[in-house]
N, C-alpha and C positions, 0 to 999 in steps of 0.2 A: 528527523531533526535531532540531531544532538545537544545534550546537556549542558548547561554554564561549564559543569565541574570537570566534561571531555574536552570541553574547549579549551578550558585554563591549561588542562593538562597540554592540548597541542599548544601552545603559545608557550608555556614551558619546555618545552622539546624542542623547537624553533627557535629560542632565546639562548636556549642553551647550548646547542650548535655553532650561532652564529660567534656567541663569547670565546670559544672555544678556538677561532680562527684568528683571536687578539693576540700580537705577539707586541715583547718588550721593545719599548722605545719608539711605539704607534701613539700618532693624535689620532684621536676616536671621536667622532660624531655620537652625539646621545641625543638619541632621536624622545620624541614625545610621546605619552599617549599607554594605556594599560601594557600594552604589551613590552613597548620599549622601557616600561619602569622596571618589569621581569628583567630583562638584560640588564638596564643599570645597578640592580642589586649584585646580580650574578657579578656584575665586573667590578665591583666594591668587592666580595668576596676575595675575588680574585687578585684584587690592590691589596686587601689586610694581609694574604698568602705573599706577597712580594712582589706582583706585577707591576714593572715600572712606565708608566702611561700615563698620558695627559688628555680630557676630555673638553669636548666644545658641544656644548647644549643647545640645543632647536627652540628651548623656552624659558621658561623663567622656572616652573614647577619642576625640570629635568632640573637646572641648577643648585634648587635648595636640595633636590634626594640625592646629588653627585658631593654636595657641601657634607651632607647627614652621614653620607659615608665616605669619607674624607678621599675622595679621588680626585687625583690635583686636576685644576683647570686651566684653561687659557682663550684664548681668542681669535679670531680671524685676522686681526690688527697683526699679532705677534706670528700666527702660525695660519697663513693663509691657504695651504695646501695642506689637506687634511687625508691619513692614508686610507680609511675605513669610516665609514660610518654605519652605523646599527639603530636601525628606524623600521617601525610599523606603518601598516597600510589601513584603508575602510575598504577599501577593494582593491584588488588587481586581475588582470589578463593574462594569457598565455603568452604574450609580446612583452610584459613586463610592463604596461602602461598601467600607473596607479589612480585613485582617489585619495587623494588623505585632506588634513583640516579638520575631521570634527571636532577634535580637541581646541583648534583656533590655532593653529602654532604652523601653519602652512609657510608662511612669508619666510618665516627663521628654517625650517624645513628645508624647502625649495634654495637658498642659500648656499646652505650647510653641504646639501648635496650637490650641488652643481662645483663647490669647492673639494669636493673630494674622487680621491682615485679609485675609490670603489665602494657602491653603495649596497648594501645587505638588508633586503627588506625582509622580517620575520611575522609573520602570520597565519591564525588558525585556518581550516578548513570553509571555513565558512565564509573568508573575504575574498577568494579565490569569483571571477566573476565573466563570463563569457557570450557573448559582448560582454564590456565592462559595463557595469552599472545598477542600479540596484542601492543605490548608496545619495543623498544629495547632493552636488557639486558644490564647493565651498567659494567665495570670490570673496577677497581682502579687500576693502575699499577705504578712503579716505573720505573722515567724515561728512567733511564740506559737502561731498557730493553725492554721497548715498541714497539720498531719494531720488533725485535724480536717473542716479544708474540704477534703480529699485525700476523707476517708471520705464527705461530702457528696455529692459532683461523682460519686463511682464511684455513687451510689446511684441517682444521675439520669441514666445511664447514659451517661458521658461521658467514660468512661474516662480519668484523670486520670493523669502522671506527674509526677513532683517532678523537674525540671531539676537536672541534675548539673553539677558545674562541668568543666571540660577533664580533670582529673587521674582524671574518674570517681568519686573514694572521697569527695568530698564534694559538700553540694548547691550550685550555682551561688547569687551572693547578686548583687543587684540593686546599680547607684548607691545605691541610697534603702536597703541594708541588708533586704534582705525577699527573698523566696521567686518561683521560678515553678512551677506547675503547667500543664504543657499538655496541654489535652486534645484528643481525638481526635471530634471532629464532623466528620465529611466533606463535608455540606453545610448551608450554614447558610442555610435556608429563609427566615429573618426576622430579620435582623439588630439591627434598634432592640431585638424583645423579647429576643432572649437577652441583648443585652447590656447589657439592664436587670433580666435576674434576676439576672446577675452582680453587677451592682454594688450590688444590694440585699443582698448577705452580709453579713453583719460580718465582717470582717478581709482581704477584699478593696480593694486600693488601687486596680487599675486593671487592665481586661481588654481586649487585644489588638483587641477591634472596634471599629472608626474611623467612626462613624456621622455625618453632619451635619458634619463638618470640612474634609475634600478641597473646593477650590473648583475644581479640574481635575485631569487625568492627565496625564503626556505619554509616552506610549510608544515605544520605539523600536521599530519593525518593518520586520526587514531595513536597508535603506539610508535607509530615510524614517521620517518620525514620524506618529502617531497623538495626534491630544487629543480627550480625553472631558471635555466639563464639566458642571457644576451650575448651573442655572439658579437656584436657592433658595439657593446658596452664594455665589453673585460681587459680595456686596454685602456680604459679614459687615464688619463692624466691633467 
């Protein structure tokens, strides 16, 4: 088991790889979540030194640290085709299939990268996961219907919990205003299918499996780095 302070360091090493592939005159994905804040500082650095780039945020918390460090923004409205995006995982697979969401920012995530030409997942040693899983699957829901889909998910034995916010006495609410339920699947045998039975609920917005999107990994392990790619993904447009 490796230490918090190995780990930061691989997420460091992976962050700063992938910033490294930012050239001038890229809309950049600013993915959510510890590791992706690594990158967005690094790419601040890199705007005070003269990098000229425009970023599109997965949340609302990537927004205020992209404002903090004055890297211009824009949006999907204006700049619907996005060249790069640079986002963390909770888990990934050898195929490139992810978990992400615990942070809550999946809907804006999933998005962000489905608009963009190439997506750069950065993560330590540790999220790496074969089968994937290991992690709870995260499902977006709209309020109205949460218990509902709460009573659903426990039937199909997936044991579902309704995300609390920090304070505990209420439930955690998404950017987009909606719900999370994670459930407990400890390994996810088939990814494409679960996470199109998911998405065929009604009141489901967006669930935590990241299929057909990652165009690579970069891993930090130990002092060096690991890339895993997708041969079917490094052309997306």
């Amino acid at each position: 088991m490796k230490s918090s302070s190995q780990l930061k360091r691989e997420k460091q090493l992976a962050a700063a790889t992938a910033v490294a592939l930012v050239d001038d005159g890229m809309v950049v994905g600013l993915g959510s979540g510890s590791t992706s804040e690594i990158a967005i500082r690094l790419l601040g650095e890199r705007v005070a030194a003269g990098l000229d780039i425009r970023g599109v945020p997965t949340s609302e918390a990537s927004r205020q640290l992209a404002i903090q460090l004055k890297i211009p923004l824009t949006d999907l409205a204006t700049c619907p085709h996005i060249d790069m995006t640079i986002d963390g995982a909770d888990r990934f697979d050898d195929q490139l299939n992810l978990i992400k969401g615990g942070g809550g920012a999946l809907l804006r995530e999933k998005v962000v990268a489905a608009a963009s030409k190439r997506v750069v997942i950065i993560a330590d040693s540790s999220k790496r996961s074969n089968p994937l899983g290991g992690f709870p699957i995260p499902v977006e829901v709209v309020t109205f219907g949460a218990r509902p889909m709460e009573l659903k998910l426990l039937g199909m034995q997936m044991h579902p919990q309704l995300r609390m916010a920090e304070s505990g006495d209420v439930p955690f609410v998404t950017d987009e205003g909606n719900y999370i339920l994670d459930l407990d699947v400890p390994e996810v045998d088939c990814p494409k299918s679960l996470a199109a039975v998911l998405d065929s609920m009604p009141g489901v917005m967006a669930n935590g499996i990241f299929t057909d999107l990652a165009t690579e990994v970069i891993m930090g392990s130990d002092e060096t780095i690991q890339e895993f790619r997708s041969e079917s993904n490094t052309s997306r447009t």
